[in-house]
N, C-alpha and C positions, 0 to 999 in steps of 0.2 A: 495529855492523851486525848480529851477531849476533844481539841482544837484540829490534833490529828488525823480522830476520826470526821470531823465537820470536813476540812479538805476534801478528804477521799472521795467525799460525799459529793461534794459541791464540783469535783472533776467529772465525777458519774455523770453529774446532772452536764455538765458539759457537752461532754463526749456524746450523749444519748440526742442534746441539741445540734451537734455537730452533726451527728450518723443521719438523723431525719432531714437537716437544710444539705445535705451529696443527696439523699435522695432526689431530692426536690430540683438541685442543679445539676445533677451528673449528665440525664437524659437532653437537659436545654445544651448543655456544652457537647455532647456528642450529633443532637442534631445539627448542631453550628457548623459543628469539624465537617460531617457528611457534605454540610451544605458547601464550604468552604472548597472541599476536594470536586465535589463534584463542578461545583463554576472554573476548577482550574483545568478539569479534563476537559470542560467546553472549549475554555479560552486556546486550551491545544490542540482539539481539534477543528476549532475555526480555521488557528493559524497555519495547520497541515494542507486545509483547505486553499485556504487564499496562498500559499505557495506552491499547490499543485497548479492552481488557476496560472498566476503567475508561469508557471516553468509550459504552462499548454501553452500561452498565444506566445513565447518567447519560440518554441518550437514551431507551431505555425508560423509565425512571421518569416521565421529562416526558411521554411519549406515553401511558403510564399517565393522568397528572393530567389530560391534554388531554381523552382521551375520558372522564372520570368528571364535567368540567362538557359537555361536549356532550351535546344531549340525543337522544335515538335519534328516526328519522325514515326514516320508510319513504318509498323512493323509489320512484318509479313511470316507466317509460319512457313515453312516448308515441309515437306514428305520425301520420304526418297523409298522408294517401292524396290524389296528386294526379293526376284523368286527365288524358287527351286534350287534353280541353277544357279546363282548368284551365292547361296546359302553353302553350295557345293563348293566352290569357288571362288576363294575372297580375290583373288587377280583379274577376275573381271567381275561387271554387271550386265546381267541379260537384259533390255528392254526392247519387250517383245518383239522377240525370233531374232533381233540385233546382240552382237557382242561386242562391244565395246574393252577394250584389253587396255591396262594399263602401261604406260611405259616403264621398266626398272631400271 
């Protein structure tokens, strides 16, 4: 019985050494972990980085090539002035005091 209760005893004292050294290492192993996750969110978004880099001068370069066969071309706006009469009228256009009649 004796021996019994010594055991019990002697697990207590265990247990109570074990409960105090989780104290002591829980916080160093969750700082570890934090630390550990956090260099791996860097390490992706470097990589996100340098793949965007990547996919921009891959994109310039072809818009580079694009405009070096296109050839320059002056564009020009137009207007087309509609009055009154024109507005009355979609078979001709008036320019001033001029009627101009389409063919059908």
């Amino acid at each position: 019985m004796e021996s019994n209760l010594q055991a019990k005893m002697l697990i207590s004292r265990l247990n109570k050494k074990l409960q105090s050294q989780l104290q002591v290492i829980r916080p160093l192993i969750e700082k570890g972990r934090d630390h550990i996750i956090q260099q791996v969110q860097q390490c992706d978004d470097l990589q996100r980085i340098q793949s965007k880099r990547r996919r921009h001068k891959q994109l310039k370069s072809s818009e580079n090539q694009l405009k070096s066969k296109i050839p320059h071309v002056l564009c020009v706006d137009t207007c087309l002035l509609y009055t009154s009469d024109a507005a009355d009228d979609l078979l001709c256009v008036d320019l001033g005091g001029r009627r101009i009649i389409k063919k059908k």
